[in-house]
C-alpha positions in Angstrom: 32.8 -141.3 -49.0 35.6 -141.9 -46.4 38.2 -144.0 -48.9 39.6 -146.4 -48.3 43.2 -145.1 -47.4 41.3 -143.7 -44.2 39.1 -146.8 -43.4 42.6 -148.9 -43.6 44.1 -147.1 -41.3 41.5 -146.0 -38.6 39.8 -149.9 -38.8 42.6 -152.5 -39.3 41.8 -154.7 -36.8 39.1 -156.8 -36.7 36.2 -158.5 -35.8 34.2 -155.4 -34.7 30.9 -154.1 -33.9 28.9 -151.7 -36.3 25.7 -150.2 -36.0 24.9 -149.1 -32.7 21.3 -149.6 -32.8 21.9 -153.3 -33.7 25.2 -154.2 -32.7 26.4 -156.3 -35.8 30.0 -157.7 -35.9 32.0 -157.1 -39.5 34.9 -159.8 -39.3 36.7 -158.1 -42.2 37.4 -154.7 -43.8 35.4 -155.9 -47.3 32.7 -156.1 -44.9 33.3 -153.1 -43.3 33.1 -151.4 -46.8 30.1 -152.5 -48.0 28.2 -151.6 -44.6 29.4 -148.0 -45.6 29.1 -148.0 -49.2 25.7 -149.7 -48.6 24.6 -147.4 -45.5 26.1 -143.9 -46.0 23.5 -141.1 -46.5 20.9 -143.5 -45.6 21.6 -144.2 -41.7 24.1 -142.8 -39.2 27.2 -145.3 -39.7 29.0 -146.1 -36.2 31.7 -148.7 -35.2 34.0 -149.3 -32.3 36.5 -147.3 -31.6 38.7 -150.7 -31.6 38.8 -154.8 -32.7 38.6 -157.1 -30.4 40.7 -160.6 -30.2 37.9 -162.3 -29.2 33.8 -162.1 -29.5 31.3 -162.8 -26.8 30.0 -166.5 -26.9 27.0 -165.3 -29.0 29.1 -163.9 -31.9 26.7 -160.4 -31.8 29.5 -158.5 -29.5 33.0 -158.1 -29.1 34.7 -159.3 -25.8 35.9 -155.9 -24.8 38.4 -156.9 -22.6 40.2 -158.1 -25.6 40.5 -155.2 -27.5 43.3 -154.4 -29.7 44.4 -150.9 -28.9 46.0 -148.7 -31.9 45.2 -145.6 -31.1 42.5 -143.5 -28.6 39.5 -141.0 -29.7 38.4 -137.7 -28.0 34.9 -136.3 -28.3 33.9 -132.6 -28.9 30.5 -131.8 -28.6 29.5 -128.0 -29.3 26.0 -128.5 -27.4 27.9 -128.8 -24.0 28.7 -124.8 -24.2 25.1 -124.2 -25.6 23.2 -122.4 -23.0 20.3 -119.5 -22.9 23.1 -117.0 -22.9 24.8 -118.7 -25.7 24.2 -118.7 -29.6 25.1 -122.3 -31.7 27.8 -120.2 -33.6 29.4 -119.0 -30.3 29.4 -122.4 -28.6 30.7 -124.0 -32.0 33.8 -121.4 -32.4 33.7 -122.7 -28.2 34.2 -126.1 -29.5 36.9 -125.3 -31.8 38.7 -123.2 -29.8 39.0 -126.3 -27.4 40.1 -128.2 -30.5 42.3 -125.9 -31.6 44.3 -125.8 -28.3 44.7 -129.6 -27.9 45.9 -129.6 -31.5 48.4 -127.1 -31.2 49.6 -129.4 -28.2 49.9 -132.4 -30.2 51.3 -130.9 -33.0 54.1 -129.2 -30.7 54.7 -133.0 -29.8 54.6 -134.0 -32.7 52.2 -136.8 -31.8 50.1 -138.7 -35.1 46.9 -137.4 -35.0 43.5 -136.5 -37.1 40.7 -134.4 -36.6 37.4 -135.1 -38.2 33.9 -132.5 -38.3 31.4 -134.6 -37.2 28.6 -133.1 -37.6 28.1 -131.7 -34.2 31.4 -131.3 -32.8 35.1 -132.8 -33.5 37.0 -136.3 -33.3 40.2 -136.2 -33.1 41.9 -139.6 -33.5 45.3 -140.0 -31.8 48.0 -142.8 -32.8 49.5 -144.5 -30.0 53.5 -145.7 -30.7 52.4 -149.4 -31.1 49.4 -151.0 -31.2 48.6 -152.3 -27.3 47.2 -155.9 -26.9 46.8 -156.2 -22.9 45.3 -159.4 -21.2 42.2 -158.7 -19.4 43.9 -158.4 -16.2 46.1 -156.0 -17.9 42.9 -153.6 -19.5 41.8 -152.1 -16.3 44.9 -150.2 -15.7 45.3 -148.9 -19.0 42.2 -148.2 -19.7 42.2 -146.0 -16.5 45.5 -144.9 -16.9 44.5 -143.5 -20.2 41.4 -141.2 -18.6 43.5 -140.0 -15.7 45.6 -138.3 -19.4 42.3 -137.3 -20.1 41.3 -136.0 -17.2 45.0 -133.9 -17.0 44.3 -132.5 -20.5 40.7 -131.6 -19.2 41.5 -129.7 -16.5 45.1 -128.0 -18.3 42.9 -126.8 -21.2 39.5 -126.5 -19.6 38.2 -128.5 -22.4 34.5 -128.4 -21.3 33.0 -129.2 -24.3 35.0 -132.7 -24.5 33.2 -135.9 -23.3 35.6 -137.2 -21.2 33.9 -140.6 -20.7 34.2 -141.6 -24.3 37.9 -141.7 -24.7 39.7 -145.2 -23.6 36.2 -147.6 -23.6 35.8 -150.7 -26.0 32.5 -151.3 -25.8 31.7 -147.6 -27.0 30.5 -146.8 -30.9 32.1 -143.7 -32.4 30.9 -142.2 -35.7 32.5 -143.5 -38.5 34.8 -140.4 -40.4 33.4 -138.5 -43.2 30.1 -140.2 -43.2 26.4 -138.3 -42.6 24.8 -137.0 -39.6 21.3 -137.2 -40.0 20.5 -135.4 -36.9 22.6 -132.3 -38.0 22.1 -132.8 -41.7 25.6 -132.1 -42.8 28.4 -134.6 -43.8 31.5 -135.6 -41.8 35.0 -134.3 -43.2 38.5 -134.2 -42.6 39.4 -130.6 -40.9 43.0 -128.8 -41.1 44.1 -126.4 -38.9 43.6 -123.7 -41.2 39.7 -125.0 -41.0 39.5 -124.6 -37.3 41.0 -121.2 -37.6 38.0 -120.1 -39.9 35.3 -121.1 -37.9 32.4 -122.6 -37.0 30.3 -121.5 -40.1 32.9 -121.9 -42.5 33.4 -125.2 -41.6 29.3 -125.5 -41.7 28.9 -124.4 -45.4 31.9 -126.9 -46.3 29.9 -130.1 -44.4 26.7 -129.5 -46.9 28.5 -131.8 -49.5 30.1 -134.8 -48.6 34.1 -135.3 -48.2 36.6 -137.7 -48.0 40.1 -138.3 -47.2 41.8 -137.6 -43.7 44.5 -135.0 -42.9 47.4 -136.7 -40.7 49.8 -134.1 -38.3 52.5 -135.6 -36.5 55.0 -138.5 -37.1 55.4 -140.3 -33.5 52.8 -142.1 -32.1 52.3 -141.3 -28.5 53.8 -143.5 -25.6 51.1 -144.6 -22.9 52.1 -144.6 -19.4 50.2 -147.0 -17.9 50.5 -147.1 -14.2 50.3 -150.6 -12.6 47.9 -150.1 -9.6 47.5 -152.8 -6.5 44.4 -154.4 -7.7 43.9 -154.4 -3.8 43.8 -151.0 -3.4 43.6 -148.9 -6.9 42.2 -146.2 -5.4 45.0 -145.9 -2.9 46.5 -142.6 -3.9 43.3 -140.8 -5.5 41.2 -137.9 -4.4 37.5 -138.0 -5.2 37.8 -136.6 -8.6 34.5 -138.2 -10.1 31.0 -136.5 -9.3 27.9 -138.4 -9.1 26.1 -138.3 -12.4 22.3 -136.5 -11.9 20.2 -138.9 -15.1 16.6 -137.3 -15.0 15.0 -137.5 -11.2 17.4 -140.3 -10.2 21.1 -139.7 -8.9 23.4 -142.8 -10.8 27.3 -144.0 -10.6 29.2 -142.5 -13.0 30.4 -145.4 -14.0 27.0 -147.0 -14.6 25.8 -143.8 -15.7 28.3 -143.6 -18.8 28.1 -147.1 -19.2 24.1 -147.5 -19.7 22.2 -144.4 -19.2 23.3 -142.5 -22.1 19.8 -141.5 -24.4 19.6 -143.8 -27.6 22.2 -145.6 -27.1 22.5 -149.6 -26.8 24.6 -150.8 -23.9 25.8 -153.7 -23.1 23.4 -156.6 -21.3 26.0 -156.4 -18.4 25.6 -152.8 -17.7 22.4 -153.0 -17.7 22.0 -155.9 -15.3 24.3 -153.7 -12.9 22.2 -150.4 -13.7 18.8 -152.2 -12.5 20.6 -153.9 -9.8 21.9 -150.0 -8.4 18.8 -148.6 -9.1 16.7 -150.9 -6.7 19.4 -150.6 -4.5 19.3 -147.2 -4.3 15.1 -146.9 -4.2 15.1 -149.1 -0.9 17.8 -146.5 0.6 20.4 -149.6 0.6 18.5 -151.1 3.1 20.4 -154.4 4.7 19.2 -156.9 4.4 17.1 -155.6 1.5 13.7 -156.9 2.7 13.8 -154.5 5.5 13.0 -151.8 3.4 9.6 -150.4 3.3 9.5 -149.7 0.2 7.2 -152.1 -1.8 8.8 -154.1 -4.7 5.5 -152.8 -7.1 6.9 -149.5 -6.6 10.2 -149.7 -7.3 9.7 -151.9 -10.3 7.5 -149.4 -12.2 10.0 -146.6 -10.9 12.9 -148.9 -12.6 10.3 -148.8 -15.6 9.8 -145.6 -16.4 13.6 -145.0 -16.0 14.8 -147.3 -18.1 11.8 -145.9 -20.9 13.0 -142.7 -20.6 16.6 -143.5 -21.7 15.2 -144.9 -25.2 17.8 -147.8 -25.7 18.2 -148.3 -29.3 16.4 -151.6 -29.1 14.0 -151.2 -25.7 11.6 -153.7 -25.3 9.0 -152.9 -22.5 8.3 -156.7 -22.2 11.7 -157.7 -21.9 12.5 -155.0 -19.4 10.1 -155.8 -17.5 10.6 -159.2 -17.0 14.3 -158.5 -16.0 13.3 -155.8 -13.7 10.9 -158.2 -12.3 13.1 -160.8 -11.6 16.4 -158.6 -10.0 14.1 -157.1 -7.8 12.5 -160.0 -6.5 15.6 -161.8 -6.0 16.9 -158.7 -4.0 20.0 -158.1 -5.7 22.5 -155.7 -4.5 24.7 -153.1 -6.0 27.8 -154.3 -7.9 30.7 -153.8 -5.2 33.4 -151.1 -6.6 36.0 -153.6 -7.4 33.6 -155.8 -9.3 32.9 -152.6 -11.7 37.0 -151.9 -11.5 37.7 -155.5 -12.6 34.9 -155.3 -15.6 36.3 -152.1 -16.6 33.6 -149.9 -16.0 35.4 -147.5 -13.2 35.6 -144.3 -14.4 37.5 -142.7 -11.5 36.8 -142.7 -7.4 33.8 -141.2 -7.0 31.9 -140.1 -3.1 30.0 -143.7 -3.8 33.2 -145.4 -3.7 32.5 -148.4 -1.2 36.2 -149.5 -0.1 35.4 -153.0 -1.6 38.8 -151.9 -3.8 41.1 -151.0 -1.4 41.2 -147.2 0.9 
């Protein structure tokens, strides 16, 4: 089981989501507890990375521009170096080599941070120095300002097996510590450096029974520099530095692509009303006025379709989706300007899309 030393300090604040399939809200960590006592082994358990001050006028979601910010979560994945030249063992010693690196630069700072075998990669959790409450108008520059660190770690390391869009976003789930992966069949657990220094299979054998407990390095939490950005012009003194993500046969925003169009996963009603509204966009070749495209609406309504049905939303609905296809398209909507995804918190980074509605 996790324990509950680990679940206190990982998920003190609440209410926050669970299950990512359903999107429940815990408002407490006795009901936190029981969803993992009640769930583990039987269900992959995920929660927000963070709490939230506030929940969504329906009670089912958290207002994630009011998240409560202890602390910031980065994403290994060992399938990213898996290729036809590549066995699972050598892209899993790939993934801890990665792992190993940004440890050993933590620890050398002597920054608070865990790392926990997820199944299928590594999280490693890092404390900040206090826990950061920003106002909504405050969340969109330190939410960015934390995945331009990110990005610098990225590209110092050449840490290609991290997901770099999963660090620094509230509305994401993350796995919950220590608990089953029922895709990979092998249990969660705390890892020590001397773990990552025995590999890939060592650490295998060790995830076939279930762990608990976390293993803390470091004393200070780490300081975030969040750089206050003309809300005018926050792109001002950025290169591109954000590729256009390629999602099946269609070419998507980052931003909407790691907001929405990740497989299985349940995103929020917003990012999807945005998706549908670029993906028409795009289909009529951003035709203006929209009409004046000669592409008929029947087509790009079933091409929305099929799209949307190949992502496999947790809880997809052809009947519901089509009847909000049905009605963005015939009311023309337009893409979401750049600043409008900046101020929700979606921008990932200036990418070629970026539209100048934000600034140069």
């Amino acid at each position: 089981m996790i324990g509950g030393d680990t679940m206190a300090h990982m998920f003190r604040h609440f209410p926050r989501e669970i299950d990512m399939r359903k999107r429940k809200v815990v408002h407490s960590m006795d009901e936190l507890q029981h969803y993992v006592t009640a769930t583990n082994g039987a269900d992959n358990l995920t929660t927000t990375v963070y709490g939230f001050r506030q929940l969504k006028p329906n009670g089912h979601r958290g207002e994630y521009n009011t998240a409560v910010i202890p602390h910031f979560v980065m994403d290994f994945d060992y399938e990213r170096a898996l290729n036809e030249n590549t066995t699972a063992k050598q892209a899993g010693n790939q993934c801890f080599k990665q792992v190993y690196a940004l440890h050993q630069h933590l620890v050398s700072n002597d920054w608070r941070h865990a790392m926990f075998f997820t199944g299928g990669g590594v999280h490693i959790w890092v404390s900040l120095d206090k826990t950061y409450e920003p106002t909504p108008a405050e969340l969109g520059d330190f939410l960015f300002s934390g995945r331009k660190l990110i990005e610098k770690w990225v590209k110092t390391w050449d840490l290609t097996t991290l997901d770099p869009v999963v660090s620094f976003r509230p509305d994401r789930h993350i796995r919950i510590p220590n608990t089953y992966n029922f895709k990979r069949g092998l249990w969660g657990m705390p890892l020590s450096t001397q773990d990552i220094e025995k590999g890939w299979e060592y650490v295998l054998k060790q995830a076939q029974e279930p762990q608990g407990g976390m293993i803390m390095y470091g004393k200070q939490g780490m300081v975030m520099k969040v750089k206050k950005r003309d809300p005018n012009q926050p792109f001002a003194a950025e290169k591109v530095d954000v590729d256009m993500k390629r999602v099946g046969k269609m070419t998507v925003l980052p931003c909407l692509a790691s907001a929405a169009c990740e497989k299985g996963s349940n995103p929020t009603h917003e990012a999807r009303v945005y998706l549908v509204q670029y993906l028409q966009d795009r289909l009529r070749s951003f035709a203006r006025p929209p009409s004046s495209s000669p592409i008929t609406k029947s087509s790009i309504k079933n091409t929305i379709a099929s799209f949307i049905a190949d992502l496999q939303w947790s809880d997809y609905n052809e009947e519901t989706t089509r009847g909000y296809i049905e009605h963005s398209v015939n009311r023309a909507y337009i893409t979401p300007s750049c600043r409008t995804l900046y101020e929700k918190g979606y921008c990932i980074g200036r990418c070629p899309f970026y539209d100048r509605s934000g600034g140069q």
